[in-house]
TORPA-333010 format. One record per residue: x, y, z of N, C-alpha, C, O in turn; residue in one letter. Coordinates in steps of 0.2 Angstrom, whole numbers, plus 5000, padded with zeros to 4 digits. Atoms other than C-alpha are relative to their C-alpha. Example, Ala and Ser with C-alpha at 12.3 -4.5 7.8 and 13.67 -1.06 7.14 Angstrom:
<rs>
500449945000506249785039500450065000500950055003A 499649944999506849955036499650055003499950115004S 
</rs>
This chain:
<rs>
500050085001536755575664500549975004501149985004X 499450014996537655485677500349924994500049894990X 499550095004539055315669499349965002499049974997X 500450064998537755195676499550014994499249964992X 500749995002536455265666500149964993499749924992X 500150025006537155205649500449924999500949924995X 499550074999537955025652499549954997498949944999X 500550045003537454895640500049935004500449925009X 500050084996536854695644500349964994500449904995X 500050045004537254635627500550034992500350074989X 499749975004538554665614499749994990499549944987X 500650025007537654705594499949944998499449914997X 499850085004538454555586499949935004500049875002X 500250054995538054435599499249985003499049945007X 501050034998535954445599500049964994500349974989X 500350065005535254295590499249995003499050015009X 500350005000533754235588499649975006499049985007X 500250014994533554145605500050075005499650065010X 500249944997533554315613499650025000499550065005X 500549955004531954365604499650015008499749965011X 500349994998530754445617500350015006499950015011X 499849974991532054505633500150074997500250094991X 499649925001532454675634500650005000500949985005X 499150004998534354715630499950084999499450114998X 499749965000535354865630500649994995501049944995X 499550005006536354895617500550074997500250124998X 499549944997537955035614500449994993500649934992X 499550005006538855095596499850064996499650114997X 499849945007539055195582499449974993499349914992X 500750015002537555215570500449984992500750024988X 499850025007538155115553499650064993499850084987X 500549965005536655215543499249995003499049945006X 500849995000534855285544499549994997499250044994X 500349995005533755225535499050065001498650015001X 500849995001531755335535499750004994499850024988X 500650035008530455245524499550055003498950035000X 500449984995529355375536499449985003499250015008X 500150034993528355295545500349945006500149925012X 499650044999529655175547500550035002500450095002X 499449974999531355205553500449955003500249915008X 499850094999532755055552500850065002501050104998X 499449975002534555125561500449935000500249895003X 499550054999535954995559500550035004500850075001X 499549994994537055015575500649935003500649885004X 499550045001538654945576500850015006501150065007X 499250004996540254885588500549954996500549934990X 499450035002541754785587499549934998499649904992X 500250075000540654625588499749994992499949944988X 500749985006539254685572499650035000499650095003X 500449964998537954745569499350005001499149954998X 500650064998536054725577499550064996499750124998X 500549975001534454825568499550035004499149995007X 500449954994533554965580499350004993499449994987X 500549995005531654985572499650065005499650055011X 500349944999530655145576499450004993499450014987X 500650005006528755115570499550035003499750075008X 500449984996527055155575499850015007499350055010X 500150034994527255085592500450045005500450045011X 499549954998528755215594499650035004499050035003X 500249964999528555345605500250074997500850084995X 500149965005528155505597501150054999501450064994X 499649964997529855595606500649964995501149984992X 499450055000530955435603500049984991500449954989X 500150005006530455445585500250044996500350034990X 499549945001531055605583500850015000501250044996X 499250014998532655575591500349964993500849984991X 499850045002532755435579500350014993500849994990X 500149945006532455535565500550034996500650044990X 499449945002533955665568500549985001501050025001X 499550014999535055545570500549984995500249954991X 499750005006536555525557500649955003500749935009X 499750054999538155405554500550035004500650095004X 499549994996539455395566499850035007500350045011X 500449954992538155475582500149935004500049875001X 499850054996538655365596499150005005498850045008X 500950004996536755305603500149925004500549875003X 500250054995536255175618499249984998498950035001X 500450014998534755095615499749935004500049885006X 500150064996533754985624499149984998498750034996X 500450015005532154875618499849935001500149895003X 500250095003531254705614500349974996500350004991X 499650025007532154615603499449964998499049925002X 500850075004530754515588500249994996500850024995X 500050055007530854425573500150044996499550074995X 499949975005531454525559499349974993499449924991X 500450025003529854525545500249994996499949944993X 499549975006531254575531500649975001501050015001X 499250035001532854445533500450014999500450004993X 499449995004534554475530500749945000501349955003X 499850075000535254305527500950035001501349995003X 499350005004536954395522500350045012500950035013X 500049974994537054475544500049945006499549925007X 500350074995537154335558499650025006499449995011X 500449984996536054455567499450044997499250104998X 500549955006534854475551499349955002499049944997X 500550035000533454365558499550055005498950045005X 500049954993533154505574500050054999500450084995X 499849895000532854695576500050015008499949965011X 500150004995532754765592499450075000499650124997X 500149935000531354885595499750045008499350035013X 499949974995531755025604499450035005499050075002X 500349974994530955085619500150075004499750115007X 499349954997532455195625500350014995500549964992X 499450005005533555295614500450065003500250115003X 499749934999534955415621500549994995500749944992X 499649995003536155505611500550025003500550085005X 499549994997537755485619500650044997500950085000X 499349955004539055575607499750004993499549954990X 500250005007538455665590500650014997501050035000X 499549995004539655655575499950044996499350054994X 500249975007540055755560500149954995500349904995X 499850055005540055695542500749985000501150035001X 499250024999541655575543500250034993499850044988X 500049995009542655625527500149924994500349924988X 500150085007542555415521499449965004499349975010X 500650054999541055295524500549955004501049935002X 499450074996541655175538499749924999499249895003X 500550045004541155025527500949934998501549954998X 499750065000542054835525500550044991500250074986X 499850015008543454845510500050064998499750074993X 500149945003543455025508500650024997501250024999X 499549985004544455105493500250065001500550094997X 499949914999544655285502501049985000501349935002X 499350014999546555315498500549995007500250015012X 499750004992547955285512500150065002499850075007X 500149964995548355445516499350045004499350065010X 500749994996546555485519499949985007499650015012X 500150074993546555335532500150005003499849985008X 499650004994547955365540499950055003499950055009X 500249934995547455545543499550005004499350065006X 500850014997545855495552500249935002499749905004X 499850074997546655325558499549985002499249944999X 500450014994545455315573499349994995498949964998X 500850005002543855325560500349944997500249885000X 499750085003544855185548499949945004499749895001X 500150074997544855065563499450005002499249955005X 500850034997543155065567499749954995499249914997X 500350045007542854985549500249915000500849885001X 499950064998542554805550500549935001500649895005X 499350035001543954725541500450015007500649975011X 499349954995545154825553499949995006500449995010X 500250064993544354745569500249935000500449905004X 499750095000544654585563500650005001500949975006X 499550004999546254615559500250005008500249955011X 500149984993546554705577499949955004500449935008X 499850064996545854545586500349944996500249884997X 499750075002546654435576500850005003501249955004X 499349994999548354515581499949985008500449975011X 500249994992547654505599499949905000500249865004X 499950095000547354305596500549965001500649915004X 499550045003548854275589500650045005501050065001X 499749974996549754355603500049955008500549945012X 500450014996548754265615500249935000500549915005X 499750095000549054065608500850014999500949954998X 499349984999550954125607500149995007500349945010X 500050024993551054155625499749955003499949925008X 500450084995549954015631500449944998500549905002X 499550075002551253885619500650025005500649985010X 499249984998552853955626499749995008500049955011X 500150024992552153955644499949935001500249915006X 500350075001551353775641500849974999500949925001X 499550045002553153735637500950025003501450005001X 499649994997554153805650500350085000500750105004X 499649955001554753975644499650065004499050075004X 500149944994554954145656499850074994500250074989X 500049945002554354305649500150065004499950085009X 499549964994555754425653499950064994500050054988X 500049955005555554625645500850005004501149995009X 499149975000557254685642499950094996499550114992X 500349915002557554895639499950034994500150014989X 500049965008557155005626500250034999500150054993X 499349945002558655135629500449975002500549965008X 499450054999560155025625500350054996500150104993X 499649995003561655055620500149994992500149934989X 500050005008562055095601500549944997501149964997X 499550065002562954925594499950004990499450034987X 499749995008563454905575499449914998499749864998X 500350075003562054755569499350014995498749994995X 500250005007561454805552499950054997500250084992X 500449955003560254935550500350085004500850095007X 499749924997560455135556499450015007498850015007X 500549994992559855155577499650064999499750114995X 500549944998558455265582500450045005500350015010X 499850014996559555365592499650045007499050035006X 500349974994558855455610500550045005500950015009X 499349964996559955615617499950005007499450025009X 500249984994560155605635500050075004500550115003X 499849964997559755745646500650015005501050055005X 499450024997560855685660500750014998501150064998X 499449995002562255645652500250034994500349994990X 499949965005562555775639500649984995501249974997X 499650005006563355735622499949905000500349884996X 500050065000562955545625499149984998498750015000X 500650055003561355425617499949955003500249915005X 500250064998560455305621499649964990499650004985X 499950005006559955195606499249955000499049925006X 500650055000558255095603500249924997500649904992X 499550075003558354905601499949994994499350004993X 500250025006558554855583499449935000498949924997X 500350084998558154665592500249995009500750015012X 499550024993558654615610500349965000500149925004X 499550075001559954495604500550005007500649955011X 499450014995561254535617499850005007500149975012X 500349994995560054565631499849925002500049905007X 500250055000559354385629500349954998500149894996X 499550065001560954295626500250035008500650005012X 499749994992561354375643499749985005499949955010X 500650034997559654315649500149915001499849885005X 500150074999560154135646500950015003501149965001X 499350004999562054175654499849995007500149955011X 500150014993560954215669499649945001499549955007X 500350064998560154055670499349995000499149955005X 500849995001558354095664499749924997499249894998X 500350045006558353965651499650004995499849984990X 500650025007556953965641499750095000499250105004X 500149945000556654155639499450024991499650004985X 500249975003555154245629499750054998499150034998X 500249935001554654415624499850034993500150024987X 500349995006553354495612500350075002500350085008X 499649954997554454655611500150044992500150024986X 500149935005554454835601500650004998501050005002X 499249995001556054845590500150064995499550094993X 500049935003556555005580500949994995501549994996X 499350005005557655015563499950054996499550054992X 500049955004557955165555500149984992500650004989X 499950025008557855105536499550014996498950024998X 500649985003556855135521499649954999499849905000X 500750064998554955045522499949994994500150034989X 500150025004554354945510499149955003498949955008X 500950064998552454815511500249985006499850005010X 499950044995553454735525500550035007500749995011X 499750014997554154835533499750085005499350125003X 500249934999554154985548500350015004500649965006X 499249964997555255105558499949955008500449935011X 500050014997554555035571499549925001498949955001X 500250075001553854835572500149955007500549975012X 500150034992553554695586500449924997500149894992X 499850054999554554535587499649955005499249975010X 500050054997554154355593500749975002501149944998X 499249995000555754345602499949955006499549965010X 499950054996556454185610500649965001500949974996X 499350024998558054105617499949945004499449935007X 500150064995558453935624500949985002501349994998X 499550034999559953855632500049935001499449905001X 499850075002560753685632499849964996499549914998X 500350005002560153675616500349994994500950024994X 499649995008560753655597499450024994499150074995X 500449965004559753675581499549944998498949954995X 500850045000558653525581499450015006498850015005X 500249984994558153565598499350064998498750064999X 500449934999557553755594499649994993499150024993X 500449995005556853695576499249965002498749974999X 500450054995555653555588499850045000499750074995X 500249934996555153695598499550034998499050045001X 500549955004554453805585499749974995499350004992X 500650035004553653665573499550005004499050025001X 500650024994552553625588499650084998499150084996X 500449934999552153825589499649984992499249944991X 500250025006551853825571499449954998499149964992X 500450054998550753685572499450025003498850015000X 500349974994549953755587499550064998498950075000X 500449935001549553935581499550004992499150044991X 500450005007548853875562499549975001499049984997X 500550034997547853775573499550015001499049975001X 500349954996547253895582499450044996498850044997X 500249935000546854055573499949954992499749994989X 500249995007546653975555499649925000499349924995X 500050065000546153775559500249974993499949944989X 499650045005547553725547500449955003500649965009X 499650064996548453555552500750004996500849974990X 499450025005550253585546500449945003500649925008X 499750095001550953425543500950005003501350045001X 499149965000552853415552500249915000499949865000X 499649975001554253375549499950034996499550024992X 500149955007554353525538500749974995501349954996X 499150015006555453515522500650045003500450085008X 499249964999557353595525500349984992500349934988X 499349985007558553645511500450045003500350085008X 499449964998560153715514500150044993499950024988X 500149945005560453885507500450004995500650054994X 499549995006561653845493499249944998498849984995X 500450045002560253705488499250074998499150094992X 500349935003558953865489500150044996499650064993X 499649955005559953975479499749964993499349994989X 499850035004560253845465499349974998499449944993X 500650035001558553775464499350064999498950054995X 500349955000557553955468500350044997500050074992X 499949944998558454075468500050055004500250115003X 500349964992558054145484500249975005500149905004X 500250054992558354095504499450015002499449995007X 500450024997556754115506499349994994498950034992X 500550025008555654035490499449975002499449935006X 500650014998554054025489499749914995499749914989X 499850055002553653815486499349994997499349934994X 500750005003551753835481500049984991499549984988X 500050005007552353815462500849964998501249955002X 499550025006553753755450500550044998500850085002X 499449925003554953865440500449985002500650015007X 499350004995556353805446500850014995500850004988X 499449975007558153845438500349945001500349895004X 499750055006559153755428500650044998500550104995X 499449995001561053795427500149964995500149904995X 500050035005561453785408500850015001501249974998X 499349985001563153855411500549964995500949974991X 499650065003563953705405500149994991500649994987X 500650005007562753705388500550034995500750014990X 499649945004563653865382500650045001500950094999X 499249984997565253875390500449984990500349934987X 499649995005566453925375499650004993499750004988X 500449975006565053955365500050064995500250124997X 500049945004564954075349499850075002500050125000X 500549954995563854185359500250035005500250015011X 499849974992564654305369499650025006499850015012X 500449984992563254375380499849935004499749925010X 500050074996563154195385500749975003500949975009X 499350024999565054125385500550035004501050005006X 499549954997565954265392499650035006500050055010X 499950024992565054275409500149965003500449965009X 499750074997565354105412500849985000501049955004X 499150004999567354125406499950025005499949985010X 499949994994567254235420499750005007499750045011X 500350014993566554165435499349985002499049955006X 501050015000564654185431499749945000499949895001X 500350035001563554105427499349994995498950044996X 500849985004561854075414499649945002499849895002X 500250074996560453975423499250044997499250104994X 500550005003558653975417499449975004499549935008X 500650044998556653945422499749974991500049994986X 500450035002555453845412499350035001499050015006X 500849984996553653935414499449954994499249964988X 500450035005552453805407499150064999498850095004X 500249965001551153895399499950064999499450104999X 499649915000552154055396500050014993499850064991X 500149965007552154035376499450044997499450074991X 500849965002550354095377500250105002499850145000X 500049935000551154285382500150024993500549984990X 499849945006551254405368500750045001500850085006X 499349975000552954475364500250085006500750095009X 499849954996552454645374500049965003500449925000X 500150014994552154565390500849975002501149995007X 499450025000553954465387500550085001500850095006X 499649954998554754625384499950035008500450055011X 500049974993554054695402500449965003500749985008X 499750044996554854545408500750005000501049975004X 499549995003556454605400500250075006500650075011X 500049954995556154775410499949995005499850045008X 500350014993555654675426500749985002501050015006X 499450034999557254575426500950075002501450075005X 499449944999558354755425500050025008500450035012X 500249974993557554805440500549965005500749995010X 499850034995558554665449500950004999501349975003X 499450005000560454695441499949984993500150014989X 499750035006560254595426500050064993499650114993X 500249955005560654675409499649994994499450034990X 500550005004559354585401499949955000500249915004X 500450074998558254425398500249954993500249994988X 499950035006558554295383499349955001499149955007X 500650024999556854185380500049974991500150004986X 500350005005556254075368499349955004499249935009X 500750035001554454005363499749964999499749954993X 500250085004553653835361499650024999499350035004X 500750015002552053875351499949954999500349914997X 500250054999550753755353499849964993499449914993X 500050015006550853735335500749954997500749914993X 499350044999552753655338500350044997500950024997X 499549955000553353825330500650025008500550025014X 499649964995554853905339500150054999500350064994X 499549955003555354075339500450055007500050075011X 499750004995556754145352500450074998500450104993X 499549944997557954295357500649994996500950034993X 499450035000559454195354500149954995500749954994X 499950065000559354045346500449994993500649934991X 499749995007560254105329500750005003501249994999X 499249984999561754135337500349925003500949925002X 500050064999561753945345500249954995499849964991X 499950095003562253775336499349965001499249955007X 500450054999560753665332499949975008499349975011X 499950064994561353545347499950055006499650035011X 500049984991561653675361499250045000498950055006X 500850014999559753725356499549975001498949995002X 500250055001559353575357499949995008499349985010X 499850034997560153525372499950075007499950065013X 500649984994559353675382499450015001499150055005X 500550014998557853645380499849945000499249935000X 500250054997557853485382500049995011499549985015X 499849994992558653515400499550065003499650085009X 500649955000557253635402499349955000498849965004X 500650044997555953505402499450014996498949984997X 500249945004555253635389499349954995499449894993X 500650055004553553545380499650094994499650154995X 500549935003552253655365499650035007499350015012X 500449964996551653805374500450035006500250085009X 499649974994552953845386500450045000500650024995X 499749955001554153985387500749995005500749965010X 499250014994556253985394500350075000500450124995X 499849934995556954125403500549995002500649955006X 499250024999558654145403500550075002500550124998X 499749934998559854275412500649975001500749915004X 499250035000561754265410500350095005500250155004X 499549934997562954385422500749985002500849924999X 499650024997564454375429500250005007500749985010X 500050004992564054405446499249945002498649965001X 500450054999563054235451499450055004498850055002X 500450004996562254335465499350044995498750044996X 500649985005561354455450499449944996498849954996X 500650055002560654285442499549965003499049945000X 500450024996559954225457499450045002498850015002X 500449944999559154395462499649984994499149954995X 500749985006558354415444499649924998499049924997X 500550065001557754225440499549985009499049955009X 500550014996557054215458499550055001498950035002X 500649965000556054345458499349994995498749994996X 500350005005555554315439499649965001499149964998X 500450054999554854165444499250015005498749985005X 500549994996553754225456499450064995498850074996X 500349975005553354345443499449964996498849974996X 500350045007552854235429499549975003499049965000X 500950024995551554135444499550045002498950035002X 500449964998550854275448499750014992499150004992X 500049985006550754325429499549954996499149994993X 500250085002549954145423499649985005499449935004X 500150074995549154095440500149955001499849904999X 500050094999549853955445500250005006500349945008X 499850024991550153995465499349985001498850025000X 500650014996548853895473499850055005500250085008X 499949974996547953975485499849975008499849915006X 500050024994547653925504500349955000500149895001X 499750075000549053805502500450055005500450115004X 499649974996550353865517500649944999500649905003X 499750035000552053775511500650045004500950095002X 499249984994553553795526500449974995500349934990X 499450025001555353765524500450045004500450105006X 499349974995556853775535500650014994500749984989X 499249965005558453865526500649995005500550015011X 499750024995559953805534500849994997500849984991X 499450005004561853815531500050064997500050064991X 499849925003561954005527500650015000500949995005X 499349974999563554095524500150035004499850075004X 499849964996564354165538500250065001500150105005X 499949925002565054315530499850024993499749974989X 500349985007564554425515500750045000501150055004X 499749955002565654535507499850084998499650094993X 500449924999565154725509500550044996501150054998X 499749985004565854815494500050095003500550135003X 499849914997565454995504500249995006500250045009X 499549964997566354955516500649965001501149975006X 499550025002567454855509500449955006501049975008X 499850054996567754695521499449955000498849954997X 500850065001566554535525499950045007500250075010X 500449994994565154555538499749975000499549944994X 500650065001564054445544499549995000499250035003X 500249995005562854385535499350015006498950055005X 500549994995561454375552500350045005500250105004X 499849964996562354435566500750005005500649955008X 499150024997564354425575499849965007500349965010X 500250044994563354315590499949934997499749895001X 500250055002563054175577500649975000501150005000X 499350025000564254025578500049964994499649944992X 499850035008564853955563500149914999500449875004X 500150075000564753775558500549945003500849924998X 499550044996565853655570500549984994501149974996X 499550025003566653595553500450044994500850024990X 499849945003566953765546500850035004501350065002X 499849954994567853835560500650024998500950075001X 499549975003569353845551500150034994500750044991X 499949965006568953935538499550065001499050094998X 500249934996568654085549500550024998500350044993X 499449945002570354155545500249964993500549994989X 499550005007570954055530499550024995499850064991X 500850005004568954065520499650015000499149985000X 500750004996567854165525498950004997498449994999X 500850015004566654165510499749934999499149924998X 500250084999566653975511499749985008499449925009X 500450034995566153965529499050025002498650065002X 500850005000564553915534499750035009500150045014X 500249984990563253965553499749954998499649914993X 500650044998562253875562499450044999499150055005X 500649954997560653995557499549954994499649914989X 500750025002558953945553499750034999499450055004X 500849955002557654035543499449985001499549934997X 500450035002555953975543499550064994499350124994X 500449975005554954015527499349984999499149935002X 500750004998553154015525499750024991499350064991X 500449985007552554035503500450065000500150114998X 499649935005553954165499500250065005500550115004X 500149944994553954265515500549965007500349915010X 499650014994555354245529499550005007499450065010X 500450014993554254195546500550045006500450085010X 499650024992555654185559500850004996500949994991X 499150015001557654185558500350005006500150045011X 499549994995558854145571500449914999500449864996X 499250075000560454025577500150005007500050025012X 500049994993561153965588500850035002501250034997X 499649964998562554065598500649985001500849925003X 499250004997564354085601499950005007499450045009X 500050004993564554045620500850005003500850005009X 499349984997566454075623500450064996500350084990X 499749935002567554225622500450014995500650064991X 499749985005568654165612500049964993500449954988X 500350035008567654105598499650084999499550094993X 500349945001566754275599500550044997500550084992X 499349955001568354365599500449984993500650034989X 499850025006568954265584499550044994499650094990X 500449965005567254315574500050065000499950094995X 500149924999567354505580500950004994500950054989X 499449975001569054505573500149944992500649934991X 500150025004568454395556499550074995499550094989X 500349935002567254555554500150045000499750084999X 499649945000568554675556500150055006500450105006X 499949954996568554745572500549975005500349925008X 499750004997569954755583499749995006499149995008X 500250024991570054695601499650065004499250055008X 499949924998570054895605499250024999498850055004X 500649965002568354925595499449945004498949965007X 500350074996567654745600499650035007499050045008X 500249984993567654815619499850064999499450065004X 500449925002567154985614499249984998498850034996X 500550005005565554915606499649945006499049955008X 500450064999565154735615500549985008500649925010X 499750034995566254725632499749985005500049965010X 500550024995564754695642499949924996499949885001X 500250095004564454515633500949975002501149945006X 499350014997566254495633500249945006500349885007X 499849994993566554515650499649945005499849905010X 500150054998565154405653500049934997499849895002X 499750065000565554255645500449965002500449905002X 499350034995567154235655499549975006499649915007X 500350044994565954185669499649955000499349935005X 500450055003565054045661499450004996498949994999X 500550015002563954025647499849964997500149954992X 500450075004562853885641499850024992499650074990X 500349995005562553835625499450024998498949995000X 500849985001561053925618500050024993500550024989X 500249985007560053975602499350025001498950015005X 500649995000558554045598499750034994499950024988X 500249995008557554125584499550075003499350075008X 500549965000556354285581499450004995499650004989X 500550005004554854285572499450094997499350135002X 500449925002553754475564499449975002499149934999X 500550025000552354455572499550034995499050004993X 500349965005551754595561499949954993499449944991X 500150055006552054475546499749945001499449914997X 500650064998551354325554499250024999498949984996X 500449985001549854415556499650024993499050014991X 500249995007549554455539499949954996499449944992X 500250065002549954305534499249975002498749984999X 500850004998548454255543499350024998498849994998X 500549965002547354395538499950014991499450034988X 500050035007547954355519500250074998500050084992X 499949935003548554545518501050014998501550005001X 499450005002549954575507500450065002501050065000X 499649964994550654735519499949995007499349985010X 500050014992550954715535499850065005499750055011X 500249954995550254885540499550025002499350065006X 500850004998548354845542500149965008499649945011X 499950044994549154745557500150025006500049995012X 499849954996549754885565499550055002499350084997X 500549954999548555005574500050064998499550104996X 500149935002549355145572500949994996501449994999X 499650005004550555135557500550074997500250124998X 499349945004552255255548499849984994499849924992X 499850005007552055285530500649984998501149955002X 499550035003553255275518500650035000501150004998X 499849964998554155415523500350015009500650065013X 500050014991554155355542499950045004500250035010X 500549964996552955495547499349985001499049944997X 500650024998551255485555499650054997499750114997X 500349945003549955575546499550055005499350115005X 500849984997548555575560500350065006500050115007X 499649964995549855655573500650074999500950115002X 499549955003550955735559500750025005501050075007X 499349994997552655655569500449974995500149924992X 499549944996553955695567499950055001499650084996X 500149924998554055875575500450035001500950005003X 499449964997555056005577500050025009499450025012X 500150024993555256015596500250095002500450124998X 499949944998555556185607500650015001501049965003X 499349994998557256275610500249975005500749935004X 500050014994557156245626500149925001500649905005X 499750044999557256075625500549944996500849894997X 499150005004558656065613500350025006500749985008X 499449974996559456165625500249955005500849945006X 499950034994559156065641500549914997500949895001X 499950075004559755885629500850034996501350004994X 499149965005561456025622500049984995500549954993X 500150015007560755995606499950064997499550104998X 500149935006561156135590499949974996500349924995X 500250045005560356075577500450084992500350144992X 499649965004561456125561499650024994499249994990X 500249995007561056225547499849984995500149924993X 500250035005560156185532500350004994500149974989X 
</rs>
């Protein structure tokens, strides 16, 4: 059979009922067989859908036979009259039509797949992944696929509409100190030396705007050695953007528009701009989280005050020392039953706390609570007044001495108790910028501050002196954008001189010595002139999902890492041959 012979005029999902009576050609994978016998219905399916082949009376004898022995997954071409379906399938946009065949070859037969390639299929993941290539044929997982391909698509079409260069930058860099653990890559050349894969290409695209590109963007492959979670994989694709002469109204303009643009596009959502903004101590103190999802309420309530020097130690005695006791409101919450409370007990541990305090408004105007015996009428009074608390509704209360455990466990619990209750709306998409982040954290393993994004961000024009006297009180110039609970985008704008860099390198602990040992290429090039710039990166993997409304990010990805960050289909990682250990001067040590 020569290539020419089997080349379609019409893809399945694309006949309709104006077609009826040309002859097409048609090319896919057989969905299922049906023989009524003297009938014979196959449903044959591509990327597009799928169109009804019929084999009846009018068949020939040969071609009826063919049709007969054919089973799912046999790759067939046929070709035919397309007519009126007699039998309707109102639920198919190509259930008005069959096509009947006249021509049928069998281009590739299969065997029994080991899962049905069916919409919404419950085959576990490892099965999935071990046969990946069957899983994508299935028709969700196409959608997905071109959705990721759309949203790729009005991405570069905005940013080019709007002036910016797409510039690739390498993917065997050098090993630099910016969070997570490098992929490393031994070289053969230079023996005992590494090449490193990019976490992100932050320095590459701050050199990009040194060199006078300006407006720089790259959908680009990034790699993080860290443990995966829904969101996460060793290897993942950035929306990666950079701008000069530019500040932080500038670059959040920019990306409203996109935002705008792409919701537009691929979901026909009108997101309304200006978006809200909160600055991350306002986040904290009202969420719980820098990135809170605004779809609902719950919001916390700092009683500290309420119970400071109170009788009640598990409350009184984190607040002497520094803590804090801050509390939600779940309207609706008195309706749980005491188990479901106590799981919230054991949900909150998960986050640091050592445990949850709670009282009840029965809709009855009974109360009954965790604590409230140990209280004064008045400071019972007096938080649930501030609580906002009405019959029916339940308060959620965690006291620590380290602020940041109370924030961790009430932001999560909140999102908990919506999910719990329904109360997240759905197709609602609420943004927010997060702004004013801390410029260092404190790293208990390794015992000094580090920064909290990344030692290229610049810190707030009116902090800048409390780089060396304050560091946990200084603030950056970074901007998160949040999307319902889910980090979209993060970025800032840049340090542009040497010796404001040099100040932060040595605010994060590294000597002049180590500094140039790690970053003397960036250095070196700021002495020659660099323009104020900033910019931001987005997951495209998690945009994606957002879109396809999928809570992991790994239906987004073709060909995905478990949880373990091996491949099942390919079974990589591998053991490699002596031989080229040897050539690489690699002994791999004892077990």
């Amino acid at each position: 059979m020569k290539t020419s012979d089997f080349k379609r005029n019409i893809y399945c999902g694309e006949v309709r009922s104006a077609d009826i009576g040309r002859t097409l050609t048609v090319c896919g994978w057989v969905q299922r067989n049906r023989d009524l016998g003297s009938l014979i219905f196959i449903d044959l399916r591509d990327r597009t859908g799928i169109i009804q082949l019929a084999f009846d009376d009018n068949t020939s004898r040969d071609i009826f036979d063919e049709a007969f022995a054919v089973r799912a997954e046999f790759v067939l071409q046929a070709t035919g009259v397309l007519r009126e379906r007699s039998s309707k399938n109102p639920d198919l946009p190509t259930g008005d039509v069959e096509l009947e065949v006249t021509e049928l070859i069998v281009l590739s037969k299969a065997e029994t797949p080991p899962f049905e390639i069916v919409e919404d299929s419950d085959v576990n993941d490892a099965l999935r992944l071990k046969y990946r290539y069957l899983d994508l044929r299935r028709p969700d997982m196409q959608r997905y696929i071109a959705l990721r391909h759309r949203t790729t698509k009005v991405t570069r079409d905005y940013f080019d509409e709007n002036g910016f260069y797409e510039i690739e930058t390498p993917m065997l860099t050098k090993s630099t100190p910016e969070g997570a653990r490098d992929y490393l890559v031994p070289s053969r050349v230079h023996k005992g030396k590494f090449y490193a894969l990019p976490q992100s290409p932050q320095q590459y695209k701050q050199l990009l705007m040194l060199a006078g590109f300006d407006k720089y963007l790259q959908i680009v492959r990034c790699f993080r050695d860290e443990d995966l979670r829904a969101d996460r994989q060793p290897e993942f694709t950035q929306i990666d953007l950079e701008m000069s002469f530019v500040d932080m109204e500038d670059v959040i303009a920019i990306n409203e528009g996109y935002m705008k643009r792409i919701f537009k596009d691929i979901l026909d959502v009108d997101v309304q701009l200006p978006m809200q903004r909160l600055t991350y101590r306002e986040a904290m103190d009202r969420f719980g989280s820098d990135k809170p999802d605004l779809r609902f309420g719950l919001e916390l309530s700092d009683i500290s005050d309420i119970v400071k020097g109170c009788e009640f130690k598990v409350f009184a005695e984190p607040v002497a020392n520094g803590g804090s006791l801050r509390m939600i409101c779940v309207p609706g919450g008195g309706s749980m039953p005491r188990k479901q409370i106590d799981s919230l007990v054991e949900y909150v541990k998960t986050y640091g706390a050592k445990g949850l305090a709670w009282t009840k408004l029965a809709e009855d105007g009974s109360v009954s609570s965790s604590y409230s015996k140990f209280l004064t009428d008045e400071e019972n009074e007096q938080i649930i007044k501030r609580a906002g608390a009405k019959a029916g509704d339940l308060i959620l209360i965690v006291a620590d001495v380290k602020e940041d455990v109370v924030f961790a466990s009430l932001g999560a619990l909140r999102v908990e108790c919506a999910k719990r209750l329904d109360l997240t709306p759905q197709g609602v998409f609420n943004f927010v910028w997060i702004t004013e982040f801390p410029m260092f954290e404190y790293s208990e393993e390794e015992d000094r501050f580090v920064a909290v994004h990344h030692p290229f961000t610049a810190p707030m024009d009116e902090d800048m002196h409390l780089l060396e006297s304050d560091k946990a009180k200084c603030r950056a110039k970074q901007y998160d954008l949040v999307l319902n609970g889910t980090e979209l985008g993060s970025g800032s704008i840049r340090i542009n001189t040497p010796e404001m860099q040099e100040q932060v390198f040595r605010a994060v602990g590294l000597t002049p010595q180590e500094a140039n040992e790690k970053f003397s290429h960036l250095i070196t090039a700021f002495k020659y002139g660099a323009p104020p710039h900033g910019g931001i990166a987005y997951g495209l993997d998690r945009l994606v999902a957002h879109f396809a409304g999928l809570s992991s990010i790994r239906d987004t990805i073709a060909f995905p890492k478990v949880q373990n960050a091996s491949e099942p289909m390919t079974a990589c990682p591998d053991i490699v041959d002596e031989k080229q250990l040897k050539e690489l001067g690699i002994a791999l040590a004892a077990e």
